[in-house]
C-alpha positions as CSV (number, residue, x, y, z in Angstrom):
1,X,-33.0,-29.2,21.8
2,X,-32.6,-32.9,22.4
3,X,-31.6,-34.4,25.8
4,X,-28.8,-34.3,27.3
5,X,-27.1,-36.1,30.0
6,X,-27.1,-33.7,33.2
7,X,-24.0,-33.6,34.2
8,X,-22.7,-32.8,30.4
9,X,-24.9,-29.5,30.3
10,X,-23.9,-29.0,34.0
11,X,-20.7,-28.8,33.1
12,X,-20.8,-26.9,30.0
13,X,-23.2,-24.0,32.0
14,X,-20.2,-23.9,34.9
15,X,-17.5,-23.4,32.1
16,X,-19.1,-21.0,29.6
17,X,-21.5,-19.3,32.2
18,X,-24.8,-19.9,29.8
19,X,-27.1,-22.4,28.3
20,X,-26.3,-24.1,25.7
21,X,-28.3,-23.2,22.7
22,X,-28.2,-26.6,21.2
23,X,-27.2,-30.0,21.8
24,X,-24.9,-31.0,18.7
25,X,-24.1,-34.5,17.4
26,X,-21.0,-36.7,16.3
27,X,-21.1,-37.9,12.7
28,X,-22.0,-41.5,12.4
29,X,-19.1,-43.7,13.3
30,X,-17.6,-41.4,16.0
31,X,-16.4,-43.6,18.7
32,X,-13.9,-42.5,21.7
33,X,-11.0,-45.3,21.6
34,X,-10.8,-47.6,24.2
35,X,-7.1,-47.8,23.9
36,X,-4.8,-45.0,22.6
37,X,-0.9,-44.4,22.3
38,X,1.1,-42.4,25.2
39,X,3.0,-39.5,23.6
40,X,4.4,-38.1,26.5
41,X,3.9,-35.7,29.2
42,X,1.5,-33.2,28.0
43,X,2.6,-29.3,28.3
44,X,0.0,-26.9,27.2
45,X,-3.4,-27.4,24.9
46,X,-4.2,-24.1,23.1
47,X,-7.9,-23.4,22.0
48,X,-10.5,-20.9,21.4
49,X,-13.8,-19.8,23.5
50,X,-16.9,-17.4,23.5
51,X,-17.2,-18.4,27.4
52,X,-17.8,-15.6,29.3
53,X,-14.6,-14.3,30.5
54,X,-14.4,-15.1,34.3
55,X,-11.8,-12.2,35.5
56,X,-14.5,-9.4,34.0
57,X,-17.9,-11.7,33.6
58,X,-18.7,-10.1,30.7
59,X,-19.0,-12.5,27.3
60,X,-16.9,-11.7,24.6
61,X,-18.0,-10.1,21.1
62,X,-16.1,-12.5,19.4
63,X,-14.5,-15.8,21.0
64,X,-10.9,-15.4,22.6
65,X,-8.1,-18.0,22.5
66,X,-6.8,-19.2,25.5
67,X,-3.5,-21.4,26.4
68,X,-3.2,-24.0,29.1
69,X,-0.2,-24.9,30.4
70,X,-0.8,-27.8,32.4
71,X,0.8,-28.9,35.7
72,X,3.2,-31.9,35.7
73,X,1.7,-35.5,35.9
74,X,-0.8,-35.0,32.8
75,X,-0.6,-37.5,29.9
76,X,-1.3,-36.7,26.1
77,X,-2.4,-39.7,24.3
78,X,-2.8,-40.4,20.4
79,X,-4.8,-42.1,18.6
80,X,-2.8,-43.0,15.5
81,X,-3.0,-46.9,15.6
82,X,-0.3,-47.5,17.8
83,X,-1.9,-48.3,20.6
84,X,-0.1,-49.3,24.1
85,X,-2.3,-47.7,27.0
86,X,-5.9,-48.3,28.2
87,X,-8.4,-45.8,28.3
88,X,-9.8,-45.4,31.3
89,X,-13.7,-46.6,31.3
90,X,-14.9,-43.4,32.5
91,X,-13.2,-41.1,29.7
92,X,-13.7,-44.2,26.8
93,X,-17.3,-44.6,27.6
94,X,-18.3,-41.2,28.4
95,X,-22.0,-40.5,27.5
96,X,-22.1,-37.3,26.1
97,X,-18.8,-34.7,25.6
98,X,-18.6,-31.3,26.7
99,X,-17.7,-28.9,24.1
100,X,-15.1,-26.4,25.3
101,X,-14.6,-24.5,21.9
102,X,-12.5,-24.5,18.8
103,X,-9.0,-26.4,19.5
104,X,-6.1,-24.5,18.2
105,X,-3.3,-26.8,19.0
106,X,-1.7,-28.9,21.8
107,X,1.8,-29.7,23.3
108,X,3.6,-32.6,24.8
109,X,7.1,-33.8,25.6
110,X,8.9,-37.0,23.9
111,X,12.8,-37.8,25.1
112,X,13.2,-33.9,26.4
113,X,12.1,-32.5,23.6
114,X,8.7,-30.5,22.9
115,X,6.3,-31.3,20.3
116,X,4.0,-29.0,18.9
117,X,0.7,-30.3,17.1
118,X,-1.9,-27.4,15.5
119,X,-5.2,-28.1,14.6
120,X,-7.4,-26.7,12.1
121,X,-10.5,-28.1,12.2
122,X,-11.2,-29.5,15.3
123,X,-12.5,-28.6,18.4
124,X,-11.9,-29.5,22.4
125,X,-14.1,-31.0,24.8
126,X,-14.0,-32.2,28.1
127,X,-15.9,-35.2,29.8
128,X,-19.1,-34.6,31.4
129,X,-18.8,-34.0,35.6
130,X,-15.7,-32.6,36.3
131,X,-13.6,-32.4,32.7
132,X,-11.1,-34.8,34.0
133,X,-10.1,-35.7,30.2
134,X,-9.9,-33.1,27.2
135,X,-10.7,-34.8,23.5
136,X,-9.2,-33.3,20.8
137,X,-11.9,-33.7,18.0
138,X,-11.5,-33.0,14.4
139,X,-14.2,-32.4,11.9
140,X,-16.9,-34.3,14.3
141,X,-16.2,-37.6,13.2
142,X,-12.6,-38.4,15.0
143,X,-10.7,-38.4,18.4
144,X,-7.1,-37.1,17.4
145,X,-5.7,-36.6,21.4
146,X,-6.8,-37.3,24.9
147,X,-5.4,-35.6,27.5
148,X,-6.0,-37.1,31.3
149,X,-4.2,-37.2,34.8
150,X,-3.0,-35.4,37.5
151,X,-5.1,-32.9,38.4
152,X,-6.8,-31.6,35.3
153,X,-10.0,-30.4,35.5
154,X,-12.5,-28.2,34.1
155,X,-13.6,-25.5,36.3
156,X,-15.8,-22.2,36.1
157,X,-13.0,-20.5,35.0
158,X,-12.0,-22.8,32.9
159,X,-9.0,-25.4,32.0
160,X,-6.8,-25.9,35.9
161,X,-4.2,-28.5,36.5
């Protein structure tokens, strides 16, 4: 298993309540934007986990999905070339990403109404520390979402704010 920064692999034990078997890789090219479009407030982010389930601490046969709904003051972000909002340093240059598991969809609000994005091959991670931004990634070679503000977080057991 290669390196990984401490704080990434922190996080990722504190989350999923093991070691992570391996330290994965981006495909070449992968970059995290340094600016990104605001969609809107963001509502809920919907994904899928093996972690071990922290109500029962007992690890799942199979992974189970797992919806967020997250507290006002949270941003969803896009990155579909129409960029109008900085990244903030700490989320565009993180070192490493924390994988969360597989990202099933995600939610945010544009002039009152809610818009609903699924995913089907991407997955969710969370930068290293404290999981103050979620990344929706698909197929290990692009940033789709970013999802920051408020209080989000990434705790032990699991998405808050």
């Amino acid at each position: 298993m290669r390196e990984a920064p401490r704080d990434a692999v922190a996080l990722y034990k504190r989350f999923n309540r093991y070691e992570p078997k391996k330290i994965g890789e981006f495909k070449d090219g992968f970059a995290i934007p340094k600016r990104v479009r605001l969609a809107g407030p963001a509502k809920w982010v919907t994904y899928e986990s093996g972690k071990v389930d922290p109500a029962t601490l007992k690890k799942p046969r199979r992974p189970l999905s797992y919806i967020h709904e997250i507290d006002p003051g949270v941003k969803l972000c896009l990155t579909d070339g129409k960029a109008d909002t900085d990244v903030p340093p700490e989320f565009a240059n993180a070192e490493a990403l924390v994988l969360l598991g597989k990202s099933l969809g995600f939610s945010f609000e544009k002039n009152g109404e809610e818009i609903e994005a699924e995913c089907t091959r991407c997955e969710l991670y969370a930068s290293p520390g404290d999981g103050r931004c979620l990344y929706v990634v698909e197929g290990k070679s692009k940033v789709l979402a970013m999802i920051w503000g408020g209080s989000l977080r990434v705790e032990g057991r699991g998405i808050v704010g």
